[in-house]
N, C-alpha and C positions, 0 to 999 in steps of 0.2 A: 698582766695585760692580755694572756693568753684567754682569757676567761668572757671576755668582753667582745662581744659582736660586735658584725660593721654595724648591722642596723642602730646598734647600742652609739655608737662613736657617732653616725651620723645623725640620728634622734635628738638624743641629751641635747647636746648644743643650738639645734633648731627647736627644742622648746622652749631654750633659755631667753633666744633671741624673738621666739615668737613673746613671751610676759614683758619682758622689757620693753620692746615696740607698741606691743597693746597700751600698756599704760603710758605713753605720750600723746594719747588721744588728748585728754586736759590741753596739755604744753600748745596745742596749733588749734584747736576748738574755741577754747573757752575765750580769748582773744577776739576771734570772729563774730561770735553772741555778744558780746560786750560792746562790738561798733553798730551791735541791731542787725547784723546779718539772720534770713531768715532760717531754719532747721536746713528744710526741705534745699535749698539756695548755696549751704556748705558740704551736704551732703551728694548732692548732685558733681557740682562741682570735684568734690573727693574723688569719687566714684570716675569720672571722666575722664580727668587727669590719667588715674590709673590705667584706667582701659585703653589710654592711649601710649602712654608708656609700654606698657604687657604687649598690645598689641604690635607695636613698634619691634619689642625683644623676641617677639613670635616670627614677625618677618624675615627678621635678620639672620634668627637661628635656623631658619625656612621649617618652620614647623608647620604640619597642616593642623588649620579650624573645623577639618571637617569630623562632624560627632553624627552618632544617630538619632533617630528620635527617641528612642527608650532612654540615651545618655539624656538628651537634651531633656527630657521631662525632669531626672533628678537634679540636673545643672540651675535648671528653674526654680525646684523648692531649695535648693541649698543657699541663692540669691537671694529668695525672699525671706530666708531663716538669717541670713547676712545683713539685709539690708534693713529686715527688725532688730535687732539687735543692736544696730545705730540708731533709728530713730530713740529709743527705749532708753538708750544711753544718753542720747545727747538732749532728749526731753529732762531727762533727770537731773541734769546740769543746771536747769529754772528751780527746781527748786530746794536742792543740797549740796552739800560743797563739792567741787569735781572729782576728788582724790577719793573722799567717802565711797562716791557714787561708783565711779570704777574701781574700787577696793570691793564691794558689794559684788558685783559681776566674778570677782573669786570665788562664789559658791559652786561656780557652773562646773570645775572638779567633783566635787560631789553631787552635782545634779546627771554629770556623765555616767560618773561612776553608779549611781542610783541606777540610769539606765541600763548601764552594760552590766550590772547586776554582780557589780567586784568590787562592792563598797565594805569596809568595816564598821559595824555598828560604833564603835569606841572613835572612830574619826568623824561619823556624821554628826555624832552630837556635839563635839569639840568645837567643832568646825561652824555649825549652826548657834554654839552659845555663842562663840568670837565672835560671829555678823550680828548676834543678838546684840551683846555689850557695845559693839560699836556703834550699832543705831539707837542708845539709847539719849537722852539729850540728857544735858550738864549745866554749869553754869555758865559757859562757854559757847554757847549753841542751841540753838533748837534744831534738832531733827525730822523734815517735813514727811510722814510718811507716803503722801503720791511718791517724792522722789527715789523711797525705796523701794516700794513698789514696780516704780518705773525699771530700777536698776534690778531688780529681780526678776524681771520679764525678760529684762536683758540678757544676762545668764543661762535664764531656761533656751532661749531660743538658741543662743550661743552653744549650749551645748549640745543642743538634735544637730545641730549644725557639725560639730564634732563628731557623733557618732553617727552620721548617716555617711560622712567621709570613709570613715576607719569600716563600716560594714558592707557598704554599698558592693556590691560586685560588676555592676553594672558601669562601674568609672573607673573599677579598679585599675583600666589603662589608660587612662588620660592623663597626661602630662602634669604637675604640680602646676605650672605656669597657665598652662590653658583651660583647667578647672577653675583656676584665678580669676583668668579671664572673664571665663562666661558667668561667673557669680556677682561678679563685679557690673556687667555690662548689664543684668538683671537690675543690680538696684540704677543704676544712672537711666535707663528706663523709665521705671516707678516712680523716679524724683524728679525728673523730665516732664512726665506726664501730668504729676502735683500738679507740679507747677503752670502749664502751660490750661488746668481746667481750674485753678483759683485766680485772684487778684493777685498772688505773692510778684514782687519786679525780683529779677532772678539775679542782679549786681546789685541793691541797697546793701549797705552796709560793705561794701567790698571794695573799699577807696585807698591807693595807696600799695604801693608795692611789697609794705608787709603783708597787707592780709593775701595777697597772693601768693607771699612766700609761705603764707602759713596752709592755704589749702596743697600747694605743693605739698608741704610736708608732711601734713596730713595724710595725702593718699600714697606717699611712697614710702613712709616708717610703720602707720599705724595699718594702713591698707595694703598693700602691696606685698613689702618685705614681711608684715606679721602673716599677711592668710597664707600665703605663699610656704613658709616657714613651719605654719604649723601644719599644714598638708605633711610636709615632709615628715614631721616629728609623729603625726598622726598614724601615716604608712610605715615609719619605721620601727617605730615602740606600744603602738596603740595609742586608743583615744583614752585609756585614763592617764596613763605614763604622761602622757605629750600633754592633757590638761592642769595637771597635778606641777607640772613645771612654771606652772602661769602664777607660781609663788613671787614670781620677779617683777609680777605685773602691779598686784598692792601698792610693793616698797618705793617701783618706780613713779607711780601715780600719785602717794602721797608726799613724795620728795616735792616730785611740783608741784602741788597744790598749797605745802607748806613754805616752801625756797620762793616760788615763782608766785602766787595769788594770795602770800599769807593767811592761808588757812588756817585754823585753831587745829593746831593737833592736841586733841585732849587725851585724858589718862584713858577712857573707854578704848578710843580705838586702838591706841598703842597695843593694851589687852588684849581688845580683840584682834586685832591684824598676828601678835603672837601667838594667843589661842589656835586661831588659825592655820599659821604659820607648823607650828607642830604638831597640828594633826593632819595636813596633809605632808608633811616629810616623814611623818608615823605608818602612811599610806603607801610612800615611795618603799623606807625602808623594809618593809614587811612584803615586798612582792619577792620574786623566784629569782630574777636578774639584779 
């Protein structure tokens, strides 16, 4: 145990808890699209909650909101790299099963890694045939490609969003919490604003105290506790280490998609989520720490 950092002891575990929170987006979303709730109308709401929450645990801890503008400019692309990443996600949900679709968004380890230029050739390809085989349709499925597409976009953006955390030097002191914050408060903005320059009604579909428990949940597992988390896991071990953990994120996503929505889990993705699976624990294993 002598061998192992604090940052090692406090990382690990906030990237575990960051994959497993991610993939409960399915579990409180896909629920809310199915009574007609609009994109723009769950994701506002997500967003809100949270900000109001964070902001709440900011008060209390008397932490100051005050940043500068150099901070505040990066605080703004980190938001809109965040709050794409949702839309991307939750559009992909129209048209491929939910578990797929954030199983898909697992590439963004390797699309980090690509960027921070710490990739192994022998994991990218593993790793790209695994989303291969899994997006390939069977006799169980068709697989639409807008929605991989969709869930691909998601990922890329997901992961500038990682690495402009783990490089930035410019936020390097900003609180886990209150970098949360203002990324969070960027998209409840955006989707605020949708909304109030379309026709969308910003409650259809939002009848009933589950869908309310469910955007609750939404913005405090999938939002909150994951961005929150992986900031941490980000500062502590870097952004590939803390992306490369989001192996828990797949397994948890297609739990519910297949437990909770009866998803087909077919023989592809099973492959593929393994394929995957072992070539980014081939990534983990092969680093210095």
């Amino acid at each position: 145990m002598k061998n192992i950092s604090k940052n090692a002891i406090i990382g690990y575990p906030a990237g575990i808890i960051t994959g497993i929170t991610y993939g409960l987006n399915p579990l409180f979303g896909v629920p809310l699209m199915k009574e007609g709730a609009a994109i723009e109308s769950i994701l506002f709401f997500r967003y809100a909650i949270a900000v109001l929450f964070l902001g709440g645990f900011l008060l209390l801890s008397r932490q100051s909101f005050k940043i500068s503008w150099k901070q505040a400019d990066v605080l703004l692309i980190l938001g809109l790299l965040y709050t794409s990443s949702s839309v991307f996600l939750f559009e992909a949900y129209n048209y491929i099963a939910s578990g797929l679709a954030t199983t898909i968004i697992f590439l963004y380890p390797v699309l980090v890694a690509i960027i921070m230029v710490f990739l192994r050739v022998v994991s990218i390809i593993l790793t790209f045939v695994g989303v291969v085989i899994m997006t390939q349709s069977d006799s169980t499925q068709t697989i639409n490609p807008i929605g991989v597409i969709l869930s691909l976009g998601s990922a890329l953006v997901y992961a500038l969003f990682i690495v402009i955390i783990n490089r930035s030097k410019i936020i390097s002191n900003i609180s886990n919490s209150l970098l949360t914050f203002y990324a969070l408060t960027v998209g409840a903005i955006i989707f605020f604003g949708k909304i109030t320059l379309s026709d969308i009604h910003i409650t259809t579909g939002l009848t009933g105290n589950m869908a309310w428990l469910n955007l609750v949940g939404l913005a405090i597992l999938p939002t909150v506790v994951s961005t929150a988390t992986l900031a941490i896991a980000t500062r502590n071990i870097g952004a590939t280490k803390a992306s490369v953990l989001g192996v828990f994120e797949p397994v948890t996503a297609i739990l519910i998609g297949t437990v909770v929505f009866g998803e087909a889990l077919t023989t592809n993705i099973i492959v593929g989520i393994l394929l995957s699976i072992a070539a980014i624990t081939f990534m983990i294993a092969k680093t210095k720490r």
